[in-house]
N, CA, C and O atoms as a GROMACS GRO file, in nm:
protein
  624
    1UNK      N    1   9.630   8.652   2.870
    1UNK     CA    2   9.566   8.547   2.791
    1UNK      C    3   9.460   8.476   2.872
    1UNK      O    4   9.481   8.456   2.992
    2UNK      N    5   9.352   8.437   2.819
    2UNK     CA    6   9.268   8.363   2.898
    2UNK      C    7   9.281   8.196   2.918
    2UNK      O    8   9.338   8.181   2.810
    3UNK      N    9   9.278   8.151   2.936
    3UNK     CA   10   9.271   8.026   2.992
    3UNK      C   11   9.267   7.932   2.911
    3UNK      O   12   9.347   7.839   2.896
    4UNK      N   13   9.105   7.973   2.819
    4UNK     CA   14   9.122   7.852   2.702
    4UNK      C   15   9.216   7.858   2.584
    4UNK      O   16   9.236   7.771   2.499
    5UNK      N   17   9.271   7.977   2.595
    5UNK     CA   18   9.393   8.054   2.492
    5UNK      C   19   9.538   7.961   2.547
    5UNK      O   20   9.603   7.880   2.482
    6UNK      N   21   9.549   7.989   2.631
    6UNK     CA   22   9.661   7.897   2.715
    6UNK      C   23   9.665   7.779   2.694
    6UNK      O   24   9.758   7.722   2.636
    7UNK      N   25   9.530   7.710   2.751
    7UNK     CA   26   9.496   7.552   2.729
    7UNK      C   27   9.517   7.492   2.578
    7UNK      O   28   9.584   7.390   2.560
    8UNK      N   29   9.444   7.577   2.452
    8UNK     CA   30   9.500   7.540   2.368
    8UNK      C   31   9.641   7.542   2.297
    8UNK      O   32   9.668   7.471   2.200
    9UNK      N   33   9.722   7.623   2.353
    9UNK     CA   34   9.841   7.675   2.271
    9UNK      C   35   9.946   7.532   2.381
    9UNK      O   36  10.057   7.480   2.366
   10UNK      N   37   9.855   7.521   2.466
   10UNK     CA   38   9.919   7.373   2.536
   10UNK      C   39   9.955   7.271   2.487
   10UNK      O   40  10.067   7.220   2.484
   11UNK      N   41   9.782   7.207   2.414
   11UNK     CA   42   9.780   7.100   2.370
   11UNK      C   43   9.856   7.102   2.225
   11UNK      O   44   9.923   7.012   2.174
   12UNK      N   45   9.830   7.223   2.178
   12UNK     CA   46   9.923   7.217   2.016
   12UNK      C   47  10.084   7.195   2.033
   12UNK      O   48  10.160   7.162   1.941
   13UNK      N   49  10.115   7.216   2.148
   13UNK     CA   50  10.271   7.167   2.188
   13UNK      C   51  10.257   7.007   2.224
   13UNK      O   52  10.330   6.922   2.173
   14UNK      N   53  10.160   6.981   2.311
   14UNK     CA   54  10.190   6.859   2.324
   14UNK      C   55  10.158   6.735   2.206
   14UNK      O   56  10.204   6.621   2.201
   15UNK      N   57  10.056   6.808   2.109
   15UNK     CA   58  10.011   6.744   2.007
   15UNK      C   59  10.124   6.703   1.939
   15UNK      O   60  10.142   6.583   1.921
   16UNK      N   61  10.257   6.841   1.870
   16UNK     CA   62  10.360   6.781   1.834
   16UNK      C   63  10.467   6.680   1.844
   16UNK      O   64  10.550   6.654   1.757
   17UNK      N   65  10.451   6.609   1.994
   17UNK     CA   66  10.533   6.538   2.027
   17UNK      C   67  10.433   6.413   2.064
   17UNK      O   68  10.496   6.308   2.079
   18UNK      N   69  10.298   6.402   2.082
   18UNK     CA   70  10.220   6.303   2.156
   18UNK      C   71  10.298   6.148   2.061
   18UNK      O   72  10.333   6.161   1.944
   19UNK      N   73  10.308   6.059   2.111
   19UNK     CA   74  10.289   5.934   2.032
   19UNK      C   75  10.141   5.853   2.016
   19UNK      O   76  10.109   5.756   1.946
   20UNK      N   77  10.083   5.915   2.088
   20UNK     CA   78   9.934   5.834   1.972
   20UNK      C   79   9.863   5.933   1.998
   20UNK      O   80   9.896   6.033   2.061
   21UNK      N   81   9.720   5.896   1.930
   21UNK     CA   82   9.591   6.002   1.954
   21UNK      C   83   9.528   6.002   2.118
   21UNK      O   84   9.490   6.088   2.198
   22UNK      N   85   9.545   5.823   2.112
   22UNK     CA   86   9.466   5.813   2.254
   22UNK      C   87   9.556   5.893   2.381
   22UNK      O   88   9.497   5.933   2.482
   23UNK      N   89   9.701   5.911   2.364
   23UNK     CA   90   9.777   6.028   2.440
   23UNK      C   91   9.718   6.170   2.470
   23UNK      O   92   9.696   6.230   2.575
   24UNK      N   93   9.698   6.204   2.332
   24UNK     CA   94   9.641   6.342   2.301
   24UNK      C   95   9.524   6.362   2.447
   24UNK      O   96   9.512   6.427   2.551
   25UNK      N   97   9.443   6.234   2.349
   25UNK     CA   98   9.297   6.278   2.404
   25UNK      C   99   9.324   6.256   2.600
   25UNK      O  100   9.284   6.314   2.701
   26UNK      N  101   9.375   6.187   2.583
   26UNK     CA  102   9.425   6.195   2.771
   26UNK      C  103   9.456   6.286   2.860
   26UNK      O  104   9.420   6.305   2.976
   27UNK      N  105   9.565   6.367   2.752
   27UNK     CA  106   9.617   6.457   2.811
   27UNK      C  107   9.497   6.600   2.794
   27UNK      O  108   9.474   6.697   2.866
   28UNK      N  109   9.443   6.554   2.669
   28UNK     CA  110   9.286   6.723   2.674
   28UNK      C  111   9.161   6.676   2.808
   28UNK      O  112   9.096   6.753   2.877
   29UNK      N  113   9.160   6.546   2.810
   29UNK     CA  114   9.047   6.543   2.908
   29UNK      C  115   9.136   6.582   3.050
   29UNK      O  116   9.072   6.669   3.108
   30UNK      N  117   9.207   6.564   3.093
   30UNK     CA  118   9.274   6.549   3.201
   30UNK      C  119   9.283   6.686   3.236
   30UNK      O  120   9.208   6.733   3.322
   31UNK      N  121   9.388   6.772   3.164
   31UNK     CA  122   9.383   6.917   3.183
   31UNK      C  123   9.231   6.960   3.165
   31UNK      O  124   9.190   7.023   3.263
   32UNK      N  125   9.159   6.946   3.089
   32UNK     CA  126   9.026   7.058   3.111
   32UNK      C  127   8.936   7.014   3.204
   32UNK      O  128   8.837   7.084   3.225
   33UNK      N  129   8.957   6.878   3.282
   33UNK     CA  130   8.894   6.825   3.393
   33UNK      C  131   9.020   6.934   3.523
   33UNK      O  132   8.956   7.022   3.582
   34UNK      N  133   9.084   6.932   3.539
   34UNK     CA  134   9.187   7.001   3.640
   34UNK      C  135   9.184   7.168   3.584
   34UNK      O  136   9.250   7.233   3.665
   35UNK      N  137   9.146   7.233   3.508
   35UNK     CA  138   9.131   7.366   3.489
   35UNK      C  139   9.046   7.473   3.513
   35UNK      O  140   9.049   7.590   3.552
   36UNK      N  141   8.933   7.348   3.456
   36UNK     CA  142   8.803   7.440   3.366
   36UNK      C  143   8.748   7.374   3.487
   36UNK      O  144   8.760   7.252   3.500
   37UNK      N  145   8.671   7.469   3.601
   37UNK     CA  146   8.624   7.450   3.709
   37UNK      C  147   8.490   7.367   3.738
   37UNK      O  148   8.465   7.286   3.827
   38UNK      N  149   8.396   7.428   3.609
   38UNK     CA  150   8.214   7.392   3.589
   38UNK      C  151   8.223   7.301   3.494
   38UNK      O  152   8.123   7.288   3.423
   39UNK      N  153   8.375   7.189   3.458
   39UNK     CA  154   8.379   7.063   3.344
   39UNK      C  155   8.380   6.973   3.416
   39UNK      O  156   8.494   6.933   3.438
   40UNK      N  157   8.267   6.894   3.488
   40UNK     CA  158   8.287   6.855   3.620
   40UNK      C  159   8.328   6.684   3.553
   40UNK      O  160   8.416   6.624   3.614
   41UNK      N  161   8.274   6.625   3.451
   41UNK     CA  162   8.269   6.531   3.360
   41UNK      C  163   8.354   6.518   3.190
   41UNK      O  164   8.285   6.530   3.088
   42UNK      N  165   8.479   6.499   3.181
   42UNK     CA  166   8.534   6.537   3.042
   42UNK      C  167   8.542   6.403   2.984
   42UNK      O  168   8.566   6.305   3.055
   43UNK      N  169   8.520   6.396   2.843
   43UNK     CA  170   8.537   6.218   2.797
   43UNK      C  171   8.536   6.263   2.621
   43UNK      O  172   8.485   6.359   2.563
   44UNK      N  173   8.613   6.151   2.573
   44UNK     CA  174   8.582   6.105   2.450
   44UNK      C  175   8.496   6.004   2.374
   44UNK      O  176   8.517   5.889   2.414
   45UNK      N  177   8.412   6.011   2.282
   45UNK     CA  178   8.368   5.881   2.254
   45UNK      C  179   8.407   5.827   2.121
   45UNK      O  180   8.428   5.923   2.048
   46UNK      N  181   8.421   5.735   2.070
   46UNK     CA  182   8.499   5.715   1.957
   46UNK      C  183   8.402   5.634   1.872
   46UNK      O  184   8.311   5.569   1.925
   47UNK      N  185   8.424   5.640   1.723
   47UNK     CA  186   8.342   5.573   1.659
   47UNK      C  187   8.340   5.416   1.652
   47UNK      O  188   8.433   5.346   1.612
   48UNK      N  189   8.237   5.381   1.692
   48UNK     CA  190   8.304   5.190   1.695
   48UNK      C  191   8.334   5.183   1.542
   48UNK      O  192   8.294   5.253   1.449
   49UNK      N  193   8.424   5.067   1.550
   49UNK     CA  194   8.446   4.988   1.422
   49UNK      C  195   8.374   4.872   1.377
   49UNK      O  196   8.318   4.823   1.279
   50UNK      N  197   8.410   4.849   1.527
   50UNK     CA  198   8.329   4.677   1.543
   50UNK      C  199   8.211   4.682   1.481
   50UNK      O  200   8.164   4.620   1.386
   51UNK      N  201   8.170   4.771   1.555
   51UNK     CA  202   7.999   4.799   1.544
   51UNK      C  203   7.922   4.908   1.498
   51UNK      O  204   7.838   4.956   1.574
   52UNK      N  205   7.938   4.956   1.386
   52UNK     CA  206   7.919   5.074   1.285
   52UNK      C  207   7.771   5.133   1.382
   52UNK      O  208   7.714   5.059   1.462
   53UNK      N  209   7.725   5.286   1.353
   53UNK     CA  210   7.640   5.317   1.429
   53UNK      C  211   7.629   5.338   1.591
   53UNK      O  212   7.537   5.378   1.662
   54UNK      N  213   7.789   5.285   1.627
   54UNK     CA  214   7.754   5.338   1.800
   54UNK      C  215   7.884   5.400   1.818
   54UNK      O  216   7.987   5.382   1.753
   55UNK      N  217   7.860   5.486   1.930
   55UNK     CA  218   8.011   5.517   1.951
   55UNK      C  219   8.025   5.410   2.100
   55UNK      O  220   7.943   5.337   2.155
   56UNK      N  221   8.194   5.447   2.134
   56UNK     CA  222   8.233   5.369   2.212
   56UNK      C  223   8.297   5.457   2.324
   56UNK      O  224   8.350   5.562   2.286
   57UNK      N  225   8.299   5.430   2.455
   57UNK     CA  226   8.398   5.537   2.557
   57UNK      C  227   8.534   5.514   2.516
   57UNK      O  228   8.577   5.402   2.488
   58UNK      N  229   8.605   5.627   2.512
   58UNK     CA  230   8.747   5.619   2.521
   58UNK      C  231   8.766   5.700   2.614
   58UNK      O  232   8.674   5.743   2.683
   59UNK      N  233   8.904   5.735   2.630
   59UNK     CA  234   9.000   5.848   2.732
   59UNK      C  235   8.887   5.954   2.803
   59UNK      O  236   8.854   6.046   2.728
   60UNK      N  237   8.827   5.954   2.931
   60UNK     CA  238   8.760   6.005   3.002
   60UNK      C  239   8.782   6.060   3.138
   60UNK      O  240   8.783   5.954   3.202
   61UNK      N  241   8.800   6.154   3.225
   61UNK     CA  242   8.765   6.193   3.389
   61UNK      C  243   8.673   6.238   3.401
   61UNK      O  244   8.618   6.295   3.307
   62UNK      N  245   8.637   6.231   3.485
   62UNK     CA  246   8.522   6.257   3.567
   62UNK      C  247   8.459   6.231   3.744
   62UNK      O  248   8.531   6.178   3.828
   63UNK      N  249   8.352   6.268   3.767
   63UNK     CA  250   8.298   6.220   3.888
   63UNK      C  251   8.192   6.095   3.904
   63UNK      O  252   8.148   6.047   4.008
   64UNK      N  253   8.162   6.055   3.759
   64UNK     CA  254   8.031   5.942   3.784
   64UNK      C  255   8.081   5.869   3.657
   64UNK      O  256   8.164   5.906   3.575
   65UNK      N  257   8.018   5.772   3.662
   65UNK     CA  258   8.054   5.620   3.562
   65UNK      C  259   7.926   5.691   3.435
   65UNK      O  260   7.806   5.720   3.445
   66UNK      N  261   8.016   5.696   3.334
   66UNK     CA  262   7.964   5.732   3.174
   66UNK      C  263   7.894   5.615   3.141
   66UNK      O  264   7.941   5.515   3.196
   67UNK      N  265   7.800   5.595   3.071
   67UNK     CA  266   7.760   5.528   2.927
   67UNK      C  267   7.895   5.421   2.864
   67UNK      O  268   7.978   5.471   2.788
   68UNK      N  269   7.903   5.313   2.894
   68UNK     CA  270   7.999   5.277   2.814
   68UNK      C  271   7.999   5.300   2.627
   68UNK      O  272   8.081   5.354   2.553
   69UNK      N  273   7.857   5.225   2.596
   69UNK     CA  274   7.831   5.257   2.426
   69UNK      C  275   7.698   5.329   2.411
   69UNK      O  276   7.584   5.318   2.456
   70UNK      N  277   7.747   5.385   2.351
   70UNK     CA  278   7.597   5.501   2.234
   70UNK      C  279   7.557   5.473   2.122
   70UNK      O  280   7.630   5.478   2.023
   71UNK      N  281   7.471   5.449   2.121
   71UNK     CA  282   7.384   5.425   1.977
   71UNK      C  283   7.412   5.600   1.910
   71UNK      O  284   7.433   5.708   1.964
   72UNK      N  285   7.402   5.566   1.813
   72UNK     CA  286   7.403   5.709   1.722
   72UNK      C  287   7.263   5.769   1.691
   72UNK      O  288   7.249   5.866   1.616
   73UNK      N  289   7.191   5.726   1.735
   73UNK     CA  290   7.009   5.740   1.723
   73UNK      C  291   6.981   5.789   1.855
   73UNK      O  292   6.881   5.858   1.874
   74UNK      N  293   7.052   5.762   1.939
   74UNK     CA  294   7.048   5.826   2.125
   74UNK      C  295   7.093   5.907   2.148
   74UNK      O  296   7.209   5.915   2.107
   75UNK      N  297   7.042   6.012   2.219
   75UNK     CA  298   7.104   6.093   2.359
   75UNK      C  299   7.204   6.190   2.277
   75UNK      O  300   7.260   6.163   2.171
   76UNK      N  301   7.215   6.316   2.357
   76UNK     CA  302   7.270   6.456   2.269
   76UNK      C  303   7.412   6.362   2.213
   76UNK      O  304   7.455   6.386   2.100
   77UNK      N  305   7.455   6.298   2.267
   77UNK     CA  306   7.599   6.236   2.204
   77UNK      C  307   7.528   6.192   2.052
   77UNK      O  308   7.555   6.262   1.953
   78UNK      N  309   7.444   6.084   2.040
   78UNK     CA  310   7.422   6.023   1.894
   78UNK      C  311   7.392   6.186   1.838
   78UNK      O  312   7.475   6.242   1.766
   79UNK      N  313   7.299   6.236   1.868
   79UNK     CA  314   7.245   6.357   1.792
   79UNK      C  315   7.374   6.476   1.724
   79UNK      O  316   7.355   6.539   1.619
   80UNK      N  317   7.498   6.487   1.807
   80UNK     CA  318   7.658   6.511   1.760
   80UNK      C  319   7.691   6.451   1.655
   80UNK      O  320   7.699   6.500   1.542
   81UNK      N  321   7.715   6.330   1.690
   81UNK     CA  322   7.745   6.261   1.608
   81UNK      C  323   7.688   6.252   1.457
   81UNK      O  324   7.740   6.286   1.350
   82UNK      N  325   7.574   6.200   1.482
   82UNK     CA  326   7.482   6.146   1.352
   82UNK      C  327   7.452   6.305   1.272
   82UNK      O  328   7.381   6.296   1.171
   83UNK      N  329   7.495   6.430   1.304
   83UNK     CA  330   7.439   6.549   1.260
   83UNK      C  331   7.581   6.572   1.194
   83UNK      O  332   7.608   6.620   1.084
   84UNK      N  333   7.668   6.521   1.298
   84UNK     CA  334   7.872   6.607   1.270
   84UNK      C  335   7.841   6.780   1.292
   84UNK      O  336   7.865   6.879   1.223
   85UNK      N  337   7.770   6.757   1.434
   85UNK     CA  338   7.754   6.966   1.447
   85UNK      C  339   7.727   6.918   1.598
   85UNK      O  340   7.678   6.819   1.653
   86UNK      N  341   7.783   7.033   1.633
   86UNK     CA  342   7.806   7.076   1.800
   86UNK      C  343   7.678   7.050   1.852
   86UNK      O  344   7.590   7.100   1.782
   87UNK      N  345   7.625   6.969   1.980
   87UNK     CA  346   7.505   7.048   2.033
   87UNK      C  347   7.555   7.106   2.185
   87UNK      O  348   7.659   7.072   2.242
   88UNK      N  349   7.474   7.185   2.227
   88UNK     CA  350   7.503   7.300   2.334
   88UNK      C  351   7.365   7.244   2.427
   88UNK      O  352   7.266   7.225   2.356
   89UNK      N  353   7.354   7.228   2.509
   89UNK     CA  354   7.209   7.198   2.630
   89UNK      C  355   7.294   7.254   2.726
   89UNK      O  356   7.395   7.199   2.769
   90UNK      N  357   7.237   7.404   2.772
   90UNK     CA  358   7.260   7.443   2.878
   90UNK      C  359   7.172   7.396   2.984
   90UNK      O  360   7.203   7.416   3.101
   91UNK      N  361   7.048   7.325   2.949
   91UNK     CA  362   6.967   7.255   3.087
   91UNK      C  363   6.915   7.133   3.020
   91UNK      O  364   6.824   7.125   2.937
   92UNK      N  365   6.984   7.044   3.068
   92UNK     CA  366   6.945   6.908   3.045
   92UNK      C  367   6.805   6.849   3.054
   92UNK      O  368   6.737   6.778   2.980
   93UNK      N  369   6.788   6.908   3.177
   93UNK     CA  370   6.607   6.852   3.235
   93UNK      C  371   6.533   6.902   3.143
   93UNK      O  372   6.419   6.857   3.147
   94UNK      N  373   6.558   7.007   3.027
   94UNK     CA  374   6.424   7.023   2.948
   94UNK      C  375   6.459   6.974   2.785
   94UNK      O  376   6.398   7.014   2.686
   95UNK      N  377   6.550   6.897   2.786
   95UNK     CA  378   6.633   6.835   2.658
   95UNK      C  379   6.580   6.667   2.664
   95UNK      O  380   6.635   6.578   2.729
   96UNK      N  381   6.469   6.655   2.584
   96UNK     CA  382   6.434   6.470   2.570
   96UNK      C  383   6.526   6.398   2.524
   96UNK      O  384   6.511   6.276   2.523
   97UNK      N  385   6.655   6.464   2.472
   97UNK     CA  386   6.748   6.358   2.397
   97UNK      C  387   6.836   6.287   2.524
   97UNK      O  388   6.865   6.170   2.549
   98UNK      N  389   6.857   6.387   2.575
   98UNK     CA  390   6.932   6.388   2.711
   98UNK      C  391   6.939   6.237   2.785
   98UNK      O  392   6.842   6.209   2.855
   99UNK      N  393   7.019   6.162   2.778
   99UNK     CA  394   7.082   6.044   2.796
   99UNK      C  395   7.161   6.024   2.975
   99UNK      O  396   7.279   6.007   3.003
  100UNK      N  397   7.052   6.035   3.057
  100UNK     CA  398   7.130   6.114   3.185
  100UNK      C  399   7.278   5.995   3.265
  100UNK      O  400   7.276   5.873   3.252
  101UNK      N  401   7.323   6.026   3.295
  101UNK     CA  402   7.452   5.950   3.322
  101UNK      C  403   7.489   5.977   3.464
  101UNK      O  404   7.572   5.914   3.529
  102UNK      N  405   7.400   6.103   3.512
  102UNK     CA  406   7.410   6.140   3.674
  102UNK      C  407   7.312   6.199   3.673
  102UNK      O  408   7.255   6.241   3.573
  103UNK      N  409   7.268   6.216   3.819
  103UNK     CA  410   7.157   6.294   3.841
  103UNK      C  411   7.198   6.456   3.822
  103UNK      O  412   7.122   6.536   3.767
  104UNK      N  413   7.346   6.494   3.882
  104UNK     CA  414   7.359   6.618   3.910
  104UNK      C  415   7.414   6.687   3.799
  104UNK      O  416   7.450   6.804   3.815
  105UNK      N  417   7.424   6.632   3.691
  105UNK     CA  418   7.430   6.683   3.530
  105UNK      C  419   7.345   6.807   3.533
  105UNK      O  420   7.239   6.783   3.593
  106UNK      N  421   7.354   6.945   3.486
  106UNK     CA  422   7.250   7.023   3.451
  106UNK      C  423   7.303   7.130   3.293
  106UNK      O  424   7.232   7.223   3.255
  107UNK      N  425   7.422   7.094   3.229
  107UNK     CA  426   7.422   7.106   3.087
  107UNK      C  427   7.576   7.030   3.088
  107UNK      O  428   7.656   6.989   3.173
  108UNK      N  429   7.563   7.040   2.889
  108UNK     CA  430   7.648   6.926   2.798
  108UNK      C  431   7.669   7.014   2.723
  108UNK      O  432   7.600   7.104   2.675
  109UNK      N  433   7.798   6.977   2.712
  109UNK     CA  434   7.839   7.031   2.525
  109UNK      C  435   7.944   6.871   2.470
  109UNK      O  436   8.036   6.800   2.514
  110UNK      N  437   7.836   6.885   2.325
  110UNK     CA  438   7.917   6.707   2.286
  110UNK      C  439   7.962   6.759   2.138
  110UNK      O  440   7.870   6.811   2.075
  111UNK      N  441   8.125   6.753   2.055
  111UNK     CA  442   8.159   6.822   1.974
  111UNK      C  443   8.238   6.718   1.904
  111UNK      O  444   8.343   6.666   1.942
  112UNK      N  445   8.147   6.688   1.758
  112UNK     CA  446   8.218   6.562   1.710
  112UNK      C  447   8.362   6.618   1.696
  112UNK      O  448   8.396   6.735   1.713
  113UNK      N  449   8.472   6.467   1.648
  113UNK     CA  450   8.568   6.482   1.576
  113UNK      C  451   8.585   6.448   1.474
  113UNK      O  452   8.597   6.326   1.459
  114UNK      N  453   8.594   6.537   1.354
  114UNK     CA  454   8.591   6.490   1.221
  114UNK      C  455   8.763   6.459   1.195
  114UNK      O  456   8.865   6.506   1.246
  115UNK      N  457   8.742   6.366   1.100
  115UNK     CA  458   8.900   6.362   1.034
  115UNK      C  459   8.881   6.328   0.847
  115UNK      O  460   8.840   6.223   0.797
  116UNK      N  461   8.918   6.431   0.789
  116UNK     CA  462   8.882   6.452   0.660
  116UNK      C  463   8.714   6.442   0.644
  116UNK      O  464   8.678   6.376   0.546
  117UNK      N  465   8.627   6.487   0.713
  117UNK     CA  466   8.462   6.479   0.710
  117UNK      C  467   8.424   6.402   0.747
  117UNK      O  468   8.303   6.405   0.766
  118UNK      N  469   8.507   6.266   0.785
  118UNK     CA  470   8.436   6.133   0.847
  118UNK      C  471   8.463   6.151   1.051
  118UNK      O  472   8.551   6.194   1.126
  119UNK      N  473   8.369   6.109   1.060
  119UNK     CA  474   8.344   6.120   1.195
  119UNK      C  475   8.400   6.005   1.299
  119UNK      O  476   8.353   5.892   1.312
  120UNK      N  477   8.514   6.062   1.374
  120UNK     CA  478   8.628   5.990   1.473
  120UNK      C  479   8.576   5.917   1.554
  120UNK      O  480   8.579   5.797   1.581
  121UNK      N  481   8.499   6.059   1.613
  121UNK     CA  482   8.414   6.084   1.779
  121UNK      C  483   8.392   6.154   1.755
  121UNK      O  484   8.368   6.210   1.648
  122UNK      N  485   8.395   6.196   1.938
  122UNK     CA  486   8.334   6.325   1.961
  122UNK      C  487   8.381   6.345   2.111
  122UNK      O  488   8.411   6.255   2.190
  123UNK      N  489   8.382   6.464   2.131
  123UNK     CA  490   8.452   6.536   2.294
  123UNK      C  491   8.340   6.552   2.332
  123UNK      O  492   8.260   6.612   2.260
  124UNK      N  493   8.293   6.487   2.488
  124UNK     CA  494   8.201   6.507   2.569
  124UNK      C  495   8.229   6.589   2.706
  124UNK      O  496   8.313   6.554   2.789
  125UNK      N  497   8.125   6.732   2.722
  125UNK     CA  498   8.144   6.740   2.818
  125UNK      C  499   8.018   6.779   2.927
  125UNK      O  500   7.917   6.832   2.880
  126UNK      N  501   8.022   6.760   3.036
  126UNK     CA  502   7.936   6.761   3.100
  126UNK      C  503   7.974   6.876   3.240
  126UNK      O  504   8.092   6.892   3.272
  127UNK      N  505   7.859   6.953   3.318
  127UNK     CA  506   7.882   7.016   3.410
  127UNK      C  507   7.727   7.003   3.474
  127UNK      O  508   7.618   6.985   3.419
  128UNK      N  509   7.781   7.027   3.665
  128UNK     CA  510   7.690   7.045   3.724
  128UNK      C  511   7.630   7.144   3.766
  128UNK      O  512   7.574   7.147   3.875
  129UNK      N  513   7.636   7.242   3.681
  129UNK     CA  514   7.621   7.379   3.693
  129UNK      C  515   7.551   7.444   3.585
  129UNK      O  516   7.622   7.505   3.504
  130UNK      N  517   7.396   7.444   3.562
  130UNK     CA  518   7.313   7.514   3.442
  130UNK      C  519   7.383   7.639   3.417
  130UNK      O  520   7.453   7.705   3.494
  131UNK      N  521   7.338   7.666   3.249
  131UNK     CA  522   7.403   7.758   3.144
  131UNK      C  523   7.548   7.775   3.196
  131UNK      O  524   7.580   7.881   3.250
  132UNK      N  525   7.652   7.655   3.178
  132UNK     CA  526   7.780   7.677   3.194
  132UNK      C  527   7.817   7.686   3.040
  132UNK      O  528   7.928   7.731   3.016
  133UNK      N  529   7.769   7.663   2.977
  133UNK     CA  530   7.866   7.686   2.808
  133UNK      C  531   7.825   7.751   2.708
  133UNK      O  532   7.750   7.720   2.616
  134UNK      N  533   7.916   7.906   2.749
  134UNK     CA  534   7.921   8.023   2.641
  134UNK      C  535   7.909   7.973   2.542
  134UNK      O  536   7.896   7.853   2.518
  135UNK      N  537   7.915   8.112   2.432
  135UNK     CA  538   7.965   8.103   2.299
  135UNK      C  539   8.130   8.086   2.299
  135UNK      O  540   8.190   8.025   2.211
  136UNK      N  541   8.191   8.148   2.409
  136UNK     CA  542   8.372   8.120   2.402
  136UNK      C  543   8.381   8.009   2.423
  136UNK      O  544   8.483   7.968   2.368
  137UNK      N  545   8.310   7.900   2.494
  137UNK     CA  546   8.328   7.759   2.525
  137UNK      C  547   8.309   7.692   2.453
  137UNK      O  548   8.400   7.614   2.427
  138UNK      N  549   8.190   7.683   2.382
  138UNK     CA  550   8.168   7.623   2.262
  138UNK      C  551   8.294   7.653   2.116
  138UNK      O  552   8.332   7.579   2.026
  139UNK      N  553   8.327   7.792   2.152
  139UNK     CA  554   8.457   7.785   2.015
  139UNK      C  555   8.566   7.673   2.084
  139UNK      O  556   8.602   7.564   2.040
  140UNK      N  557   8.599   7.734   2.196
  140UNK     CA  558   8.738   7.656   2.217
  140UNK      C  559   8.742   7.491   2.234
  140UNK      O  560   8.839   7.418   2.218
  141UNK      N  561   8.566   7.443   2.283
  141UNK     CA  562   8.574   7.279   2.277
  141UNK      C  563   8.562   7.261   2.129
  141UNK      O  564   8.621   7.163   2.084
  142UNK      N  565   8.494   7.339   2.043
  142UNK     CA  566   8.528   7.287   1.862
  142UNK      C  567   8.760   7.265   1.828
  142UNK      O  568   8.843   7.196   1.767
  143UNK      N  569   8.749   7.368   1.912
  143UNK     CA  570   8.907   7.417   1.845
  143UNK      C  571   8.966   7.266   1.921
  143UNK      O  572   9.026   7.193   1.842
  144UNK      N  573   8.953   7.214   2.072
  144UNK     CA  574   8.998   7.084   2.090
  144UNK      C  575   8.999   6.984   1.991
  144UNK      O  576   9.112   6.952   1.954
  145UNK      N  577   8.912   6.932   1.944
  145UNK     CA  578   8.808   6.842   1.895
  145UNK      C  579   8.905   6.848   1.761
  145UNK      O  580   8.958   6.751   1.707
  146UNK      N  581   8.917   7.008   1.717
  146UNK     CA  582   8.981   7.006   1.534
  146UNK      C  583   9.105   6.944   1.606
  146UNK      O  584   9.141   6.838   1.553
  147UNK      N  585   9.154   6.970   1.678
  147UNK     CA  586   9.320   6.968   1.733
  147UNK      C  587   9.339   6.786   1.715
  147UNK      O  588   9.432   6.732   1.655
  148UNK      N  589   9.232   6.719   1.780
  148UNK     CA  590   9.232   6.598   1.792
  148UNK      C  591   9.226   6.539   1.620
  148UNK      O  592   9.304   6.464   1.562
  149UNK      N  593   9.126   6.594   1.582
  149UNK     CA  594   9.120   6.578   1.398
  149UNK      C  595   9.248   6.609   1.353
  149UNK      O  596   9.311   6.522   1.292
  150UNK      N  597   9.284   6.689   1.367
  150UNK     CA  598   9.420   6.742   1.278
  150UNK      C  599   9.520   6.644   1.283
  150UNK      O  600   9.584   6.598   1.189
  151UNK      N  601   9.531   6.604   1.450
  151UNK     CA  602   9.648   6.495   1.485
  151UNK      C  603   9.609   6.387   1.386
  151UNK      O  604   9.698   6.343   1.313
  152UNK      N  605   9.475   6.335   1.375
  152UNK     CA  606   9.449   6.208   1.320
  152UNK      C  607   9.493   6.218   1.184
  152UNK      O  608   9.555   6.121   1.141
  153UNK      N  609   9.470   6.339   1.091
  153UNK     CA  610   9.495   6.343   0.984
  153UNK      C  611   9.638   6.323   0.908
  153UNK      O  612   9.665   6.293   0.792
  154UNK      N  613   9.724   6.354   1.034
  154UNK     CA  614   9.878   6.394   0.972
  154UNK      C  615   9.961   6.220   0.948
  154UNK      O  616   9.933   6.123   1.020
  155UNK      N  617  10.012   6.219   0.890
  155UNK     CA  618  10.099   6.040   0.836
  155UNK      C  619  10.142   6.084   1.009
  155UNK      O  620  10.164   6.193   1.062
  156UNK      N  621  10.142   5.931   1.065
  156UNK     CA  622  10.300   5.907   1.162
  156UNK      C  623  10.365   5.816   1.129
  156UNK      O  624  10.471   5.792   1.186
   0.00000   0.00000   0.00000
């Protein structure tokens, strides 16, 4: 089995037992920050409430201090968001949306979370390593992201 096959069949165990979402999302950034070698930056951002139009940091690891809030009009995160579709920047430096948060960033993959079509967040990830995110990477950070949706959806 490969890795992200593993990783997910992980979190769907731990999903069944998590007691909140913000658990979930702790436990997905944490493992794919300790796994996934070129995820040098893993984070969630969540939809404010407070403040309709931005997202907010939630459950994050990493090596450098994130963005606390995002406008939804900014940076490949708003452009996720405000679209509800994956974007992929395997090289940041030639991406104007690109919202830099470190220097040694050189691609992102930011993958909203929908819950019934309305938009949660979104799974951020970042690496210091240009063209790190396949087409297999991009499925399996969507398949996180539903995992996180799905949890939100179910009564607790």
């Amino acid at each position: 089995m490969s890795k992200h096959t593993d990783l997910l069949k992980e979190f769907g165990y731990f999903a069944q037992s998590a007691r909140t979402v913000d658990a979930l999302m702790e436990q997905i950034v944490q493992r794919l920050h300790d796994t996934m070698t070129r995820y040098n930056w893993v984070g969630f951002y969540l939809a404010d409430k407070a403040k309709p139009g931005n997202l907010t940091l939630g459950p994050h690891v990493g090596s450098f201090e994130p963005h606390e809030n995002i406008s939804l009009d900014r940076g490949l995160c708003g452009a996720a968001a405000s679209t509800k579709k994956t974007v992929v920047v395997n090289n940041v430096a030639a991406d104007p949306r690109y919202l830099a948060g470190s220097e040694l960033v050189k691609s992102e993959i930011v993958v909203p979370v929908l819950v019934k079509g309305t938009l949660y967040g979104e799974i951020d990830i970042n690496s210091y390593f240009a063209n790190t995110f396949t087409a297999e990477d991009q499925q399996f950070v969507e398949a996180c992201a539903a995992l996180v949706g799905g949890y939100m959806e179910k009564p607790r």
